[in-house]
FIVEXZA-707119 format. One record per residue (C-alpha): x, y, z. Coordinates in pm, whole numbers, padded with zeros to 5 digits, always signed. Last residue first. Example, Ala and Ser with C-alpha at 12.3 -4.5 7.8 and 13.67 -1.06 7.14 Angstrom:
2
+01367-00106+00714+01230-00450+00780
This chain:
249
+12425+29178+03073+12786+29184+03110+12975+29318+03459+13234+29527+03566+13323+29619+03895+13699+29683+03894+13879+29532+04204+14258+29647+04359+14018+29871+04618+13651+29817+04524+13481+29950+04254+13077+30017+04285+13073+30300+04045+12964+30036+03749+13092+29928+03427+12851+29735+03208+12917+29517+02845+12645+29427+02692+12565+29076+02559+12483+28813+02330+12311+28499+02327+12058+28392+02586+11769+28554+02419+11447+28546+02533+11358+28917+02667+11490+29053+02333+11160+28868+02183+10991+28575+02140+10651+28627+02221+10392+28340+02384+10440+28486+02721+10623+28154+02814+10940+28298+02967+11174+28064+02704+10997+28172+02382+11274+28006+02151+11432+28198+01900+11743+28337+02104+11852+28016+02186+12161+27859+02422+12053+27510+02523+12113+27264+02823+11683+27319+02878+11840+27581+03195+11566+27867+03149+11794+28138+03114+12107+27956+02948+12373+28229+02929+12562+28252+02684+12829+28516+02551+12887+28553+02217+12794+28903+02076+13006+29063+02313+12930+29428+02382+13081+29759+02477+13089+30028+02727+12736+30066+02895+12714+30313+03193+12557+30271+03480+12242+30456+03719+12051+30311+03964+11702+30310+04153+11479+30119+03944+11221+29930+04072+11128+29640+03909+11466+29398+04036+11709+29357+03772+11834+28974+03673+12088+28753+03495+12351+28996+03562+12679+28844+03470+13008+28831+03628+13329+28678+03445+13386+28275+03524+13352+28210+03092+13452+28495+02913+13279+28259+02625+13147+27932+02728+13304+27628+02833+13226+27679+03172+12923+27907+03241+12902+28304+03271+12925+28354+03654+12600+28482+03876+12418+28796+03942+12112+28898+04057+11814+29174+04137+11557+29080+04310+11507+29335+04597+11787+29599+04558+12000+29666+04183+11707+29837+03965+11796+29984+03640+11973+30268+03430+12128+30340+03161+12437+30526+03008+12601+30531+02714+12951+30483+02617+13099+30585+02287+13307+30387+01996+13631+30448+01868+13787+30410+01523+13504+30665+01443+13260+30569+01148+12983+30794+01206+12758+30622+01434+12985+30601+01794+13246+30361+01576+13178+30067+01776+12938+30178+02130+12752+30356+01866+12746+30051+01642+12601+29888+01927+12316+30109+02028+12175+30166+01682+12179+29770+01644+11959+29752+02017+11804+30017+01832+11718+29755+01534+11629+29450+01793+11402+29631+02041+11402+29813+02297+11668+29966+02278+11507+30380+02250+11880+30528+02174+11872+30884+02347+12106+31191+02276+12277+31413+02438+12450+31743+02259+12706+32024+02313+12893+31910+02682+13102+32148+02804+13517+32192+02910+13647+32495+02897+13361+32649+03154+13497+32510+03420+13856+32721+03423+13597+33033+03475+13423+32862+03730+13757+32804+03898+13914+33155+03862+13603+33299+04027+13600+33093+04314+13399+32843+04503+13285+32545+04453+12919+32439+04585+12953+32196+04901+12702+31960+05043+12746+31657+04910+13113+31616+05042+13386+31837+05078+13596+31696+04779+13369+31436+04569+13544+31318+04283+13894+31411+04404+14125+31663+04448+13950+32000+04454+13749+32067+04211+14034+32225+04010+14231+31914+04004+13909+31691+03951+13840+31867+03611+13616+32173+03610+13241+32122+03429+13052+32401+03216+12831+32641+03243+12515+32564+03032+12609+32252+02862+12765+32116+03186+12470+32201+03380+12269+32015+03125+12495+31699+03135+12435+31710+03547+12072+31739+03444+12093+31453+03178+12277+31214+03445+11921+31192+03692+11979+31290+04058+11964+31070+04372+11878+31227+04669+12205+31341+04884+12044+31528+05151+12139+31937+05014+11886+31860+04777+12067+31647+04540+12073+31862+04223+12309+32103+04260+12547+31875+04470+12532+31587+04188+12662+31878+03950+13001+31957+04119+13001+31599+04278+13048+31351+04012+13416+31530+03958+13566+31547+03599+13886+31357+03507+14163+31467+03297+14343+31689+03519+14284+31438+03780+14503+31200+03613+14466+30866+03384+14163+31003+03151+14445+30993+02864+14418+31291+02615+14270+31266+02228+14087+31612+02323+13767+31449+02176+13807+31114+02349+13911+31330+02653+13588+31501+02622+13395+31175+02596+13548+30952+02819+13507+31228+03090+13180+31309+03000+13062+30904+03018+13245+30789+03353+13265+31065+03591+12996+31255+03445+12643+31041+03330+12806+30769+03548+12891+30910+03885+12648+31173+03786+12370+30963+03833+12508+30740+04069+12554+31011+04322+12330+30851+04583+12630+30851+04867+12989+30836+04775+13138+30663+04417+13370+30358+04452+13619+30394+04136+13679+30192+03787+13976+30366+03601+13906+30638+03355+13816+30501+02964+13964+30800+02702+14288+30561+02717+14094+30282+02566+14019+29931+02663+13739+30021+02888+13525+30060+02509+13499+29700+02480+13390+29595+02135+13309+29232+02021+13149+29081+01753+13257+29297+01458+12955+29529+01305+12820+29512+00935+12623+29784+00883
């Protein structure tokens, strides 16, 4: 279908504000805190503004971390939530992570108020190449059935050994924001995809040109892996205090 340029799901009301997460909680950090809490208020029509409306990365992350804060994959915090729900940060506690990554909620009355609010279905979108980078997109636009608001997904990649960033060129689109222009091989971090821009540039191999039919990494296929047009739009638990962290790729 025929899909508009730009779409930048942070815009909305379902969207929580950017936050710092604790330890290796990444996983849930983005499969919860960002993506289930976008979701269910999308579904509730309610603002994800107070802690009423926000769901801790904690509650799962500490059923899954080991009791030493190893990092945890987002579709078994979103199977916990299928099976027995997720309480909002008010009944948590307070915040995100209240009493650390060691503590398992207690109380009756708080399970019970947990298990309003579950996940039904996940799904996967294989991107890798040009038609489920398509499926991806209109999800993030009208989340594949025509909604007037699209859904987040989440990903994840390698941010330690050579991963970069830099700043989208003058005279380009969104020039001077952040953009990833590399992930190191090992990945060891979870994020969550909220839009795209279909006209940011970046010029990969600096020949003063932005292509995506050239092969610019000289593996004789042109591919996703040569474009410098085009973009998704990242959001990731690394905020600072006054700063978002937000990012295209």
């Amino acid at each position: 279908k025929s899909l508009p340029s730009a779409a930048d799901n942070t815009q909305h009301k379902y969207f929580r504000p950017i936050f710092n997460q604790q330890g290796g909680s990444c996983g849930q950090a983005s499969g919860v805190a960002y993506n289930f809490t976008y979701a269910i208020n999308f579904a509730r029509n309610l603002a994800a503004n107070t802690p009423q409306t926000q769901y801790p990365s904690h509650y799962t992350w500490n059923f899954l971390n080991g009791g030493v804060g190893n990092g945890s994959f987002y579709f078994d915090g979103w199977e916990i939530i299928s099976a027995n729900g997720c309480p909002n940060v008010e009944t948590y506690g307070g915040s995100l992570w209240e009493g650390g990554d060691r503590r398992w909620m207690s109380g009756y009355s708080n399970f019970r108020a947990g298990m309003q609010n579950r996940a039904l279905e996940m799904f996967t979108i294989d991107v890798s190449t040009p038609d489920g980078l398509l499926v991806l997109k209109e999800w993030m636009n009208n989340q594949l059935n025509g909604s007037a608001v699209g859904g987040l997904a989440n990903f994840a990649a390698g941010v330690s050994g050579t991963f970069s960033m830099t700043m989208l060129p003058t005279g380009t689109p969104e020039a001077y924001k952040s953009v990833v222009t590399h992930w190191d091989a090992e990945v060891n971090h979870a994020m969550t995809f909220v839009g795209y821009n279909d006209s940011v540039r970046y010029d990969f191999n600096m020949d003063g040109k932005y292509t995506n039919n050239i092969d610019i990494n000289n593996d004789n296929t042109v591919d996703m892996r040569d474009w410098e047009i085009g973009g998704l739009i990242m959001v990731n638990s690394w905020g600072l205090v006054g700063a978002d962290w937000k990012s295209v790729v």
